[in-house]
The first five atom37 places (N, CA, C, CB, O) and aatype in JSON, in Angstrom:
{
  "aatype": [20, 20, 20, 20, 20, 20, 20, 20, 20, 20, 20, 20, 20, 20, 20, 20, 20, 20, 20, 20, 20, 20, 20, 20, 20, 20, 20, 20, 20, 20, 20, 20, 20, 20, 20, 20, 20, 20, 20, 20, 20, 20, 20, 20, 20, 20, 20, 20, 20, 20, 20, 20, 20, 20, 20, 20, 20, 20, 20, 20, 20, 20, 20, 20, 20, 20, 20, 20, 20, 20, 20, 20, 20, 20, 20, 20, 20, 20, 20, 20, 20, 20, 20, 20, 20, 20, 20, 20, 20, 20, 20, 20, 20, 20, 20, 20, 20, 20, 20, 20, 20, 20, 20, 20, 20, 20, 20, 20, 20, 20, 20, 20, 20, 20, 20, 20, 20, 20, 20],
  "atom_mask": [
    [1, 1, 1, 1, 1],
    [1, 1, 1, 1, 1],
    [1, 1, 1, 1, 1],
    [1, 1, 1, 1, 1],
    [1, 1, 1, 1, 1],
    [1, 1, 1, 1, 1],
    [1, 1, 1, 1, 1],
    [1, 1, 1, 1, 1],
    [1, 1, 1, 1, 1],
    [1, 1, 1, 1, 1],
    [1, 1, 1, 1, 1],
    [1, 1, 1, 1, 1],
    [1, 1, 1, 1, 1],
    [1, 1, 1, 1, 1],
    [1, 1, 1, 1, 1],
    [1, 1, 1, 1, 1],
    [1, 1, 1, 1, 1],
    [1, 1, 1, 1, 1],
    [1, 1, 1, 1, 1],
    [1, 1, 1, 1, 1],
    [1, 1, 1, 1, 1],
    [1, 1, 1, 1, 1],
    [1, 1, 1, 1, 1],
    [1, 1, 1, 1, 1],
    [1, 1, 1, 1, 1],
    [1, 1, 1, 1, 1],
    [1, 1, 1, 1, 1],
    [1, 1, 1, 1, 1],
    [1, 1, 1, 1, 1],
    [1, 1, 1, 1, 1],
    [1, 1, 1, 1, 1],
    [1, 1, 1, 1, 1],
    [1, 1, 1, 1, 1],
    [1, 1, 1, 1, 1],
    [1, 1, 1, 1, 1],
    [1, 1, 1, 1, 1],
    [1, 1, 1, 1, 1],
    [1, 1, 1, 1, 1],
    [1, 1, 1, 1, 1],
    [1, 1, 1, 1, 1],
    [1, 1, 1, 1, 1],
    [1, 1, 1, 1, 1],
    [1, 1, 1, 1, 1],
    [1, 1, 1, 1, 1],
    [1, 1, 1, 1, 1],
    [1, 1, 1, 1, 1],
    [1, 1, 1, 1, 1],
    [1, 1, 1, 1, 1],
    [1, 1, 1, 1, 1],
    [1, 1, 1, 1, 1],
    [1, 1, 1, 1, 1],
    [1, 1, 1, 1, 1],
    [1, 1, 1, 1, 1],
    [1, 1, 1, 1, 1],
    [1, 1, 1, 1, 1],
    [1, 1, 1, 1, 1],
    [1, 1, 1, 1, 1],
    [1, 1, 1, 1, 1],
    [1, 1, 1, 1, 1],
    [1, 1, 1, 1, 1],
    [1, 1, 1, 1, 1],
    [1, 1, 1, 1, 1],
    [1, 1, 1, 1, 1],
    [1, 1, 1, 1, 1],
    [1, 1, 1, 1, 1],
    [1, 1, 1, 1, 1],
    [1, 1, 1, 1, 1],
    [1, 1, 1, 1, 1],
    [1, 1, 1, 1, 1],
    [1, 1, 1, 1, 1],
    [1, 1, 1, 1, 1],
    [1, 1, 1, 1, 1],
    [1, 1, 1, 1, 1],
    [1, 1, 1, 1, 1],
    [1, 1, 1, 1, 1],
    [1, 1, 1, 1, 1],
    [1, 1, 1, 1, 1],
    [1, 1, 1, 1, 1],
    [1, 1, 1, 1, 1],
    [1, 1, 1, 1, 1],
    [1, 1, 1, 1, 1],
    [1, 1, 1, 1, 1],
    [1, 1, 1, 1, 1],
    [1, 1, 1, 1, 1],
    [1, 1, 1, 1, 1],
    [1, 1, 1, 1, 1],
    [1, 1, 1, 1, 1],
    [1, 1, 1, 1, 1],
    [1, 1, 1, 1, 1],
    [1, 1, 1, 1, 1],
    [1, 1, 1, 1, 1],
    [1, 1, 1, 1, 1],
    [1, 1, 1, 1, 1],
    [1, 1, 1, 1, 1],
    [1, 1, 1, 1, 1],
    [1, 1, 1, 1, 1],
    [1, 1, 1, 1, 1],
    [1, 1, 1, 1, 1],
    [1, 1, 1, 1, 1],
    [1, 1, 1, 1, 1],
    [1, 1, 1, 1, 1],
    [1, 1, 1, 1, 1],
    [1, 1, 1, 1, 1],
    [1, 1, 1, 1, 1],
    [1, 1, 1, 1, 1],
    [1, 1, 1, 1, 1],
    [1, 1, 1, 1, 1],
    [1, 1, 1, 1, 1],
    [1, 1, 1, 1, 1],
    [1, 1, 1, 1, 1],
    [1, 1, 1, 1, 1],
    [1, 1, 1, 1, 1],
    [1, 1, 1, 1, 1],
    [1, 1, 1, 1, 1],
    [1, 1, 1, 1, 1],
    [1, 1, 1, 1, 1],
    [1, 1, 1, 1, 1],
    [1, 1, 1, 1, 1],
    [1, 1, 1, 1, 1]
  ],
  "atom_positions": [
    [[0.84, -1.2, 0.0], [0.0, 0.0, 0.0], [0.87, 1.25, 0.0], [-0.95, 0.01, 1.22], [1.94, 1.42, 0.58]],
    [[0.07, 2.2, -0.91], [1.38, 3.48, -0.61], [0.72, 4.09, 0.3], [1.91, 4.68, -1.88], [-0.1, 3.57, 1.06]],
    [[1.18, 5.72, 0.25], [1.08, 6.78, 1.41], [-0.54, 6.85, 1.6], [1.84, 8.44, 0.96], [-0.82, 7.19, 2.75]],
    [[-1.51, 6.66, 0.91], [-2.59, 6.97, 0.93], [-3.46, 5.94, 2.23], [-2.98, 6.9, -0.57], [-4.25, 6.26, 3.12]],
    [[-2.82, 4.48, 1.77], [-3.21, 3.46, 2.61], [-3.69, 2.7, 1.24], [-4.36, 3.83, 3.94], [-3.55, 1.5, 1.46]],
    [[-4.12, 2.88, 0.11], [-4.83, 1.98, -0.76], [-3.25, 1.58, -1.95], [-6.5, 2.97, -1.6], [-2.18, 2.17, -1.94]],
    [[-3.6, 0.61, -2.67], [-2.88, 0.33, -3.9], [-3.48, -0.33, -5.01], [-1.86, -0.36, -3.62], [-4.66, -0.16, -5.34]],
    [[-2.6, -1.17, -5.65], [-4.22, -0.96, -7.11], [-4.83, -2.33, -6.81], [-3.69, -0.9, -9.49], [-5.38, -2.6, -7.88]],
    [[-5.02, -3.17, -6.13], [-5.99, -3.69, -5.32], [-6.73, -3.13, -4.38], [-5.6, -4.48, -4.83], [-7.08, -3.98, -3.55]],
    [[-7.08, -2.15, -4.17], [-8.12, -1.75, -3.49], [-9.41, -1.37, -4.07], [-7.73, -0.88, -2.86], [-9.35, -0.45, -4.88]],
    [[-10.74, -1.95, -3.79], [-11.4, -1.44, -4.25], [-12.24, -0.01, -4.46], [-11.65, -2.07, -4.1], [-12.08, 0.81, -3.55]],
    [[-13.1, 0.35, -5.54], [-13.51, 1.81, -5.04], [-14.56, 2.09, -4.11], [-13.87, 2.57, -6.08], [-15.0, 3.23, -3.91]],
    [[-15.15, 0.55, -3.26], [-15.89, 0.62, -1.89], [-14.48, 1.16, -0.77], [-16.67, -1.25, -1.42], [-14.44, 2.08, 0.06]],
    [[-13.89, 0.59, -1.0], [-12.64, 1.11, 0.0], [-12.05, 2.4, 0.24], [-11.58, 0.55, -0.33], [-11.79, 2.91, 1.33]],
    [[-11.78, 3.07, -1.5], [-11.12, 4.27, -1.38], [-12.48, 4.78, -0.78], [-10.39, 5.01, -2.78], [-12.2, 5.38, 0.26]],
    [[-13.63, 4.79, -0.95], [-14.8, 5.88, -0.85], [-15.17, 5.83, 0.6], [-16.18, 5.55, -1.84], [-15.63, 6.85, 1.12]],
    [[-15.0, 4.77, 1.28], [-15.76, 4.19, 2.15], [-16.05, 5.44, 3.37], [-14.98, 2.79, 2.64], [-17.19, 5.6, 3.81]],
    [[-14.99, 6.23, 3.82], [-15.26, 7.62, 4.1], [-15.91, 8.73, 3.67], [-14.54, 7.98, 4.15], [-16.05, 9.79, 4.28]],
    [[-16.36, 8.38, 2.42], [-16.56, 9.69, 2.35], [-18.44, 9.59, 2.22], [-15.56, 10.41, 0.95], [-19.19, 8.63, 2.02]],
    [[-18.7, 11.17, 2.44], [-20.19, 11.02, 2.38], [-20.81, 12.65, 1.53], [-20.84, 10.76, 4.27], [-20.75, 13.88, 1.58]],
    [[-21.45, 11.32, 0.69], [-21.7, 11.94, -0.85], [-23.31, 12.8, -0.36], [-21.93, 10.31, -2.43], [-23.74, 13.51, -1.27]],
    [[-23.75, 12.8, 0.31], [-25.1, 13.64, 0.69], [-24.85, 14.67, 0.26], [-25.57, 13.85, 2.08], [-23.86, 15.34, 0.56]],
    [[-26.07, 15.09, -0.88], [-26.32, 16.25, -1.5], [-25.64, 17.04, -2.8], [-26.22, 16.91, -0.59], [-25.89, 18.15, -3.28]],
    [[-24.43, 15.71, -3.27], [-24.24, 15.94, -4.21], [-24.01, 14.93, -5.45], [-23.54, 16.61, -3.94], [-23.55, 13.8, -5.32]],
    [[-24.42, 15.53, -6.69], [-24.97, 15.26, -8.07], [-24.01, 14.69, -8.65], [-25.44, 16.37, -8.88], [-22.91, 15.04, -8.22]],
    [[-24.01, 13.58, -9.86], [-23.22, 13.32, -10.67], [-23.75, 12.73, -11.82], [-22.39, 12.72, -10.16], [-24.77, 12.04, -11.78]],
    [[-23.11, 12.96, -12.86], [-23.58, 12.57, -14.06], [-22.4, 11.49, -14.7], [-23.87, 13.94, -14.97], [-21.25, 11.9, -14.87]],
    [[-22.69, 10.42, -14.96], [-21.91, 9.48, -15.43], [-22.29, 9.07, -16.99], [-22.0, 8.36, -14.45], [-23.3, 8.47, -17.37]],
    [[-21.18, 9.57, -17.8], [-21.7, 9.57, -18.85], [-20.85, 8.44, -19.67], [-21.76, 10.95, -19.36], [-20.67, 7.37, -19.09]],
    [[-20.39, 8.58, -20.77], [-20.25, 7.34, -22.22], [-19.27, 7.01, -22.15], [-20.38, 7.63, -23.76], [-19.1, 5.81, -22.34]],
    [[-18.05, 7.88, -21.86], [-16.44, 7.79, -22.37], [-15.5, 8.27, -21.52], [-16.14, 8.56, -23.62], [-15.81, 8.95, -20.54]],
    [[-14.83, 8.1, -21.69], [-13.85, 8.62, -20.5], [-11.97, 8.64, -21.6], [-13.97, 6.96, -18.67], [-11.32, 7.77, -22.17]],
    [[-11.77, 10.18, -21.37], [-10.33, 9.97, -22.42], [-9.07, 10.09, -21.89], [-10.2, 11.01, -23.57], [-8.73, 11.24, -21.6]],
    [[-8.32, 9.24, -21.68], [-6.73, 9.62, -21.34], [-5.75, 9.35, -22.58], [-6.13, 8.65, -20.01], [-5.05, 8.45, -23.03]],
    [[-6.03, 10.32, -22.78], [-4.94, 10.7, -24.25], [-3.79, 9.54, -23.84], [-4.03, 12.79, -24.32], [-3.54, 9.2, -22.68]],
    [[-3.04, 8.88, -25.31], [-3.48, 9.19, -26.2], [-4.88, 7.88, -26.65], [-2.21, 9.46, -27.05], [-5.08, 7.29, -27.72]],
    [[-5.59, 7.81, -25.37], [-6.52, 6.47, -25.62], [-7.61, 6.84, -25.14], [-6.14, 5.09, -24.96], [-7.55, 7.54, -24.13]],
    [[-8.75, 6.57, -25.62], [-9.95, 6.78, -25.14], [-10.82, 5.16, -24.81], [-10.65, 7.78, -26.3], [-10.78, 4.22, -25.6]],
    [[-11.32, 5.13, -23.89], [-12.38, 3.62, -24.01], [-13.54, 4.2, -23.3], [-11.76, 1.93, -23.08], [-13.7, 5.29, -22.75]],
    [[-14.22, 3.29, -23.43], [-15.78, 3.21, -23.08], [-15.79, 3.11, -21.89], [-16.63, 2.15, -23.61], [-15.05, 2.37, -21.25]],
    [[-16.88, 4.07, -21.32], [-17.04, 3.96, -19.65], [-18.8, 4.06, -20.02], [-16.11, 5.59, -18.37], [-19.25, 5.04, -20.63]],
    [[-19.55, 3.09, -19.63], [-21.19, 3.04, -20.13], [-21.36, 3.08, -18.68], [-22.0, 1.56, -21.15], [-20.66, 2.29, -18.05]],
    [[-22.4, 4.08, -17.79], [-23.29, 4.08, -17.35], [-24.0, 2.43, -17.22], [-23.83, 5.09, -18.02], [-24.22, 1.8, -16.19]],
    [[-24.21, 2.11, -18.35], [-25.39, 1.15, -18.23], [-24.42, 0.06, -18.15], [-26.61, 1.08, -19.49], [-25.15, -0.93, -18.19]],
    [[-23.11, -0.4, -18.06], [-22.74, -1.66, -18.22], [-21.03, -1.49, -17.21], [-22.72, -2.09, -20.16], [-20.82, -0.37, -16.75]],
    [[-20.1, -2.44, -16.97], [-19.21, -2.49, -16.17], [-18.47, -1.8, -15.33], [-18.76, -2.81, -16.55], [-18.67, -2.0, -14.13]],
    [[-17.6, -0.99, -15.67], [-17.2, 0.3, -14.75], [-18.17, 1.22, -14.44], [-16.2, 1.12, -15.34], [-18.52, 1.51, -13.3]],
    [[-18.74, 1.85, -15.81], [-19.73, 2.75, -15.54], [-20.9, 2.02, -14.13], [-20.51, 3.02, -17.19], [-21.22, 2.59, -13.08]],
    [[-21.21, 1.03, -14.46], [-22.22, 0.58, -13.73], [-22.12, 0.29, -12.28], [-22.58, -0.42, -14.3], [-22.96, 0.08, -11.4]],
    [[-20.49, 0.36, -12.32], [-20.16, -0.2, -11.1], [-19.7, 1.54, -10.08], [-18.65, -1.59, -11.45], [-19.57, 1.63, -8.86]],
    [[-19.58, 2.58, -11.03], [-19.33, 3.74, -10.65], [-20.25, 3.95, -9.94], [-19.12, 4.61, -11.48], [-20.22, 4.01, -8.71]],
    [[-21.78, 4.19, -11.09], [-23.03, 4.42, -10.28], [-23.26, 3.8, -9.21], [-24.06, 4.22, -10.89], [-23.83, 4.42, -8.32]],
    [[-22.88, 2.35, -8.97], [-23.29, 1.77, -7.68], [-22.91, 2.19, -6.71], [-23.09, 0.69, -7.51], [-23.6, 2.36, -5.7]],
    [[-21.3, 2.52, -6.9], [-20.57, 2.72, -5.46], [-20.75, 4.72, -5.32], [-18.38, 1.96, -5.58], [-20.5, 5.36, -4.3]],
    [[-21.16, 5.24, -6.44], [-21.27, 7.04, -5.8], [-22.66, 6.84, -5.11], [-21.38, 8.65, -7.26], [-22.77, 7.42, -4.03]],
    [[-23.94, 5.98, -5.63], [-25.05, 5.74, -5.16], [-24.95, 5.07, -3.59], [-25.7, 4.92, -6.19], [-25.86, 5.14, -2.77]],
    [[-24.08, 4.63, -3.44], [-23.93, 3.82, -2.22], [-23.8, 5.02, -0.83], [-22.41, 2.74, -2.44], [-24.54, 5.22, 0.13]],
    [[-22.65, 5.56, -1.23], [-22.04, 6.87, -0.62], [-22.62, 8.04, -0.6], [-20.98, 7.18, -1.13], [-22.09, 9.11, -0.32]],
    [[-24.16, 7.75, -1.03], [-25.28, 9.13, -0.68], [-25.04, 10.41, -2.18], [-24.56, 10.16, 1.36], [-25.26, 11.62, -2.09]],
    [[-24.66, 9.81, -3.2], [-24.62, 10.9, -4.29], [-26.01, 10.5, -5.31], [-22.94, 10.83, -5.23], [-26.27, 9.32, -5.54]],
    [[-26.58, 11.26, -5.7], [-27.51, 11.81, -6.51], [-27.18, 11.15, -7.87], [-27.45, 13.37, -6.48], [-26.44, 12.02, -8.34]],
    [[-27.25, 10.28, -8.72], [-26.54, 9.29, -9.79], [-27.28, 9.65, -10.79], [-26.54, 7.65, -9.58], [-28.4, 9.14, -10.83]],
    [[-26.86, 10.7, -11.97], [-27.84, 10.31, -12.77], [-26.94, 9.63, -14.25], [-28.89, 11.73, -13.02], [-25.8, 9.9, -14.63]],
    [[-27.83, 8.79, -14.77], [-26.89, 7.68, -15.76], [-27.28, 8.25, -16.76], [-27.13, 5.98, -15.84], [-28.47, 8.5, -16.95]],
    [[-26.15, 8.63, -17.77], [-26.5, 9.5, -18.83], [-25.91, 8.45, -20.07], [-25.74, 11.17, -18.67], [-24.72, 8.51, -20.35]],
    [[-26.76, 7.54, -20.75], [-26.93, 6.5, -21.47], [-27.77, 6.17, -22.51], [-27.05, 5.83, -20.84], [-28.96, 6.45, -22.63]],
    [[-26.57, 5.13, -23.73], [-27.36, 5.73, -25.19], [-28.92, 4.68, -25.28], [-26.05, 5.34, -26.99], [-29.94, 4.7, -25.97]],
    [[-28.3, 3.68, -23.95], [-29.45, 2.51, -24.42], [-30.27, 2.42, -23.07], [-28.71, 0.77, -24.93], [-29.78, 1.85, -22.1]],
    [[-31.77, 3.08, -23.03], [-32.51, 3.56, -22.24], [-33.05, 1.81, -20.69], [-33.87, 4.35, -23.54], [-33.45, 1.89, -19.53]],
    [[-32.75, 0.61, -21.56], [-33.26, 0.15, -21.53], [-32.38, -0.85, -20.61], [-33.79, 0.14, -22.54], [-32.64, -1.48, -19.59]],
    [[-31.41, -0.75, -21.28], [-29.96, -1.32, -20.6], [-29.74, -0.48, -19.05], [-28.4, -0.87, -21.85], [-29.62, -1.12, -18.01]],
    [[-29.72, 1.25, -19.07], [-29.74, 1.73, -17.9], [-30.8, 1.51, -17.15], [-29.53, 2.82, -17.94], [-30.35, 1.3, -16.03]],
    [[-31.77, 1.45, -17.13], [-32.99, 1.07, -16.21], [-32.57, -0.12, -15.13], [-34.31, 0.52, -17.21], [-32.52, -0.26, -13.91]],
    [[-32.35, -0.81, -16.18], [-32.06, -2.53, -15.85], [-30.82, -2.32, -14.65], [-31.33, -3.66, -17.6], [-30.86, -3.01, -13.63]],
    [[-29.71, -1.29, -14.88], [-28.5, -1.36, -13.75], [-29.25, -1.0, -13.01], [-27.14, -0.58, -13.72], [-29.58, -1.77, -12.11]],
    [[-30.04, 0.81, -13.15], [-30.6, 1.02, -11.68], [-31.62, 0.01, -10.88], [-31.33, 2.29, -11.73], [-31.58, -0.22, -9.67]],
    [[-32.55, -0.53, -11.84], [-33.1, -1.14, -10.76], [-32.12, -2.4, -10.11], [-34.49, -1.63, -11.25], [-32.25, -2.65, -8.92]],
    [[-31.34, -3.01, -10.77], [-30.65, -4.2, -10.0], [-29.42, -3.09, -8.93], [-29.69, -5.6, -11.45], [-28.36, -3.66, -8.68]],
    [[-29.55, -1.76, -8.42], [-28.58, -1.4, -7.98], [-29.73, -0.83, -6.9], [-27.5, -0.61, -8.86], [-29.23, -0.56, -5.81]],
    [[-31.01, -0.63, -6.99], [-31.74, -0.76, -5.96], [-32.59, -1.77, -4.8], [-32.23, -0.27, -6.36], [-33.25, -1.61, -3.78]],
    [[-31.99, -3.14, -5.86], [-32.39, -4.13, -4.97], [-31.11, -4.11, -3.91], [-32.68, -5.62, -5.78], [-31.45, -4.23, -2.73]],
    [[-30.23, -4.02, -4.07], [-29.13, -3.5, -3.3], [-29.09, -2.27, -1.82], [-28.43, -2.92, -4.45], [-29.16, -2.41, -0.6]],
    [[-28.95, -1.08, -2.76], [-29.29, -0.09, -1.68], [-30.51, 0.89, -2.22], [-27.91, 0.8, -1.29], [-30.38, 1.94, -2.85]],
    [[-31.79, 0.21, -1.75], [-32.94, 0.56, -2.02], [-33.41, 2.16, -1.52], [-33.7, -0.52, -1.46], [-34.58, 2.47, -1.74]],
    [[-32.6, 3.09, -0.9], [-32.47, 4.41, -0.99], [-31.9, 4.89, -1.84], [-32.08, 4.87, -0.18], [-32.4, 6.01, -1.95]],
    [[-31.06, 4.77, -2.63], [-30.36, 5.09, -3.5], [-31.1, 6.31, -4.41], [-30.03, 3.86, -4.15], [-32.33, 6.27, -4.43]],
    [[-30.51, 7.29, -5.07], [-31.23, 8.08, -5.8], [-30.41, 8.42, -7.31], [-31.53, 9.33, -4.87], [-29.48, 9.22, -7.45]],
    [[-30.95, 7.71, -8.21], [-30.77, 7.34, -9.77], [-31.8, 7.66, -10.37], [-30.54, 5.95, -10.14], [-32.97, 7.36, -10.15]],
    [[-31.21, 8.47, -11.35], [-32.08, 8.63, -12.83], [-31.51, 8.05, -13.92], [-32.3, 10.08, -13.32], [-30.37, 7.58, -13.93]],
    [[-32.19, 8.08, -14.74], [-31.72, 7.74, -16.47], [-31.96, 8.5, -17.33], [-32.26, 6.67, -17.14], [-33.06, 8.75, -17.81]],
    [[-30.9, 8.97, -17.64], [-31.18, 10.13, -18.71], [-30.73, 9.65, -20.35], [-30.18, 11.59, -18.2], [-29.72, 8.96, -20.45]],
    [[-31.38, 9.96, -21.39], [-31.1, 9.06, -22.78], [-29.96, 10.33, -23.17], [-32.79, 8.72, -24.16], [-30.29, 11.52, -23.15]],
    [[-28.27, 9.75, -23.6], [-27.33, 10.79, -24.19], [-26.6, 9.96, -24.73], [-26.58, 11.8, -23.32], [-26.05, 9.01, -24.16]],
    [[-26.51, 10.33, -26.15], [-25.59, 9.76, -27.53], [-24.5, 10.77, -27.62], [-26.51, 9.72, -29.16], [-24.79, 11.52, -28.55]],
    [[-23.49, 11.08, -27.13], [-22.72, 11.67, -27.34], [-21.77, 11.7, -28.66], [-22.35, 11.51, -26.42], [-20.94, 12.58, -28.88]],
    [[-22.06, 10.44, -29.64], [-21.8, 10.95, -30.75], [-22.87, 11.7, -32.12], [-21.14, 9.92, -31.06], [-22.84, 11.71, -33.35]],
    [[-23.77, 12.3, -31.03], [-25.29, 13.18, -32.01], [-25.5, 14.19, -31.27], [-27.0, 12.35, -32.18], [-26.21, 14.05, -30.28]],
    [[-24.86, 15.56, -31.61], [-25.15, 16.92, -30.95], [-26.4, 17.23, -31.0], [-24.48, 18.0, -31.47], [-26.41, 18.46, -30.94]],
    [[-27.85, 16.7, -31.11], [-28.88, 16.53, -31.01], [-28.81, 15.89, -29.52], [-29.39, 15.87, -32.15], [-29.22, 16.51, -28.54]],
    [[-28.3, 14.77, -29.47], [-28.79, 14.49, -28.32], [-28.17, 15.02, -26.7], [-28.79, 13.18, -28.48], [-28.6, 15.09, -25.55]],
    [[-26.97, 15.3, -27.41], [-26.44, 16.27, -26.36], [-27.35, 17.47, -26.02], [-25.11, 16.83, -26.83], [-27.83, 17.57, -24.89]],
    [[-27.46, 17.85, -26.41], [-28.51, 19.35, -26.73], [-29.49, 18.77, -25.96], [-29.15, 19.86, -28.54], [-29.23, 19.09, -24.8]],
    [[-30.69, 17.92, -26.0], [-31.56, 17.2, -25.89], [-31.2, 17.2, -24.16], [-31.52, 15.89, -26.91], [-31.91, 17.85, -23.4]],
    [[-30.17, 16.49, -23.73], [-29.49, 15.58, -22.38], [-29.67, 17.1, -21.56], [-27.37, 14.7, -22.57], [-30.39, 17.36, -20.59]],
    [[-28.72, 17.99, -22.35], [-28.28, 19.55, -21.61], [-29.47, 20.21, -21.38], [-27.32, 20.64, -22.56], [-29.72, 20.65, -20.26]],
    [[-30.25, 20.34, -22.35], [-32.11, 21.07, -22.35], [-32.43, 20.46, -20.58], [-33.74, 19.91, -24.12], [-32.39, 21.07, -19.51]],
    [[-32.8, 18.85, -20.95], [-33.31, 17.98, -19.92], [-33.37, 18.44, -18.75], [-32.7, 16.92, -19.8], [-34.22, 19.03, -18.08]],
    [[-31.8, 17.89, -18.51], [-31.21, 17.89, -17.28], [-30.84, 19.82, -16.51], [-29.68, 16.85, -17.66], [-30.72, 20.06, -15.3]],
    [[-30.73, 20.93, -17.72], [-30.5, 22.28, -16.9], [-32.46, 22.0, -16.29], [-29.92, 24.23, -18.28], [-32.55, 22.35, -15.11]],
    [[-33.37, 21.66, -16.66], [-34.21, 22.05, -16.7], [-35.0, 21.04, -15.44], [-34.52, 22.19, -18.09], [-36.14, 21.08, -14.98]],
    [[-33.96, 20.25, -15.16], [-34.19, 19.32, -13.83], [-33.99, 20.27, -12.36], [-32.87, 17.93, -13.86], [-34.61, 19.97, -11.34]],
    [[-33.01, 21.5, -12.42], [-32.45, 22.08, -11.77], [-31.92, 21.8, -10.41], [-32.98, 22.8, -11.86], [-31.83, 22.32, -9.3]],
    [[-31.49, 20.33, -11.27], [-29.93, 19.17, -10.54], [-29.31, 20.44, -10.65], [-28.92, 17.47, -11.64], [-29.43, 21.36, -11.45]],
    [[-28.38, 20.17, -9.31], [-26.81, 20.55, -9.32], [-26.18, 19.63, -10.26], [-26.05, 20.41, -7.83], [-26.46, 18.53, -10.72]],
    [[-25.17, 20.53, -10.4], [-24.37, 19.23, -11.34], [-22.35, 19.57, -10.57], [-24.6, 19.78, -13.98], [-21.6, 20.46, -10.98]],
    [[-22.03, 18.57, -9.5], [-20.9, 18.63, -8.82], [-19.84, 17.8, -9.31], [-21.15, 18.37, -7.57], [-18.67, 18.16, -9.24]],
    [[-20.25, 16.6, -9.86], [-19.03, 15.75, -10.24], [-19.7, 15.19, -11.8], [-18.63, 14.3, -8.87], [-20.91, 15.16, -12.03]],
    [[-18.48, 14.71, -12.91], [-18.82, 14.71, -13.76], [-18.31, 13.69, -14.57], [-18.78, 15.68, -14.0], [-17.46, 14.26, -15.25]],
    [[-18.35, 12.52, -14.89], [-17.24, 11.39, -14.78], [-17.8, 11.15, -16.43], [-17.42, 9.84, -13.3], [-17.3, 10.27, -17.13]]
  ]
}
């Protein structure tokens, strides 16, 4: 473990496990880029899914911003049989159709969510 106490076996129930997410928002969206590579981070399926679980766990506001409406439903509800307080939305965003961006941004300013973290 280094200075922090965690190393790359630790999970992100572990790093988080302090902290307390009450009252603030996040939007977990499609992609995620570290030059010079970009990969898929879905809301509705593995990391992404597993993001939402554990910021949802830790009292944050989750909303899943995802191209396949149907696929995200399906995480939140299997992430509320879990921690059945939890507070998740699903929001439909294609980030490769500035329509639907537009669409996501309209939505969601008009939810008048905070918007604090942004993954």
């Amino acid at each position: 473990k280094g200075p922090s106490g965690f190393s790359a076996c630790s999970t992100a129930e572990e790093v988080t496990k302090r902290i307390d997410g009450t009252g603030l928002t996040a939007i977990v969206t499609a992609i995620i880029l570290f030059p010079p590579f970009a990969f898929p981070l879905r809301a509705s399926s593995g990391i992404g899914a597993e993001t939402t679980r554990v910021l949802a766990l830790n009292g944050v506001h989750t909303v899943m911003a995802v191209r396949n409406l149907d696929a995200g439903k399906k995480v939140k509800d299997s992430i509320l049989k879990d921690i059945p307080n939890a507070k998740i939305d699903v929001m439909e965003l294609d980030l490769s159709a500035m329509e639907s961006v537009r669409n996501f941004a309209s939505e969601y300013k008009s939810s008048g969510l905070p918007l604090n973290l942004l993954m």
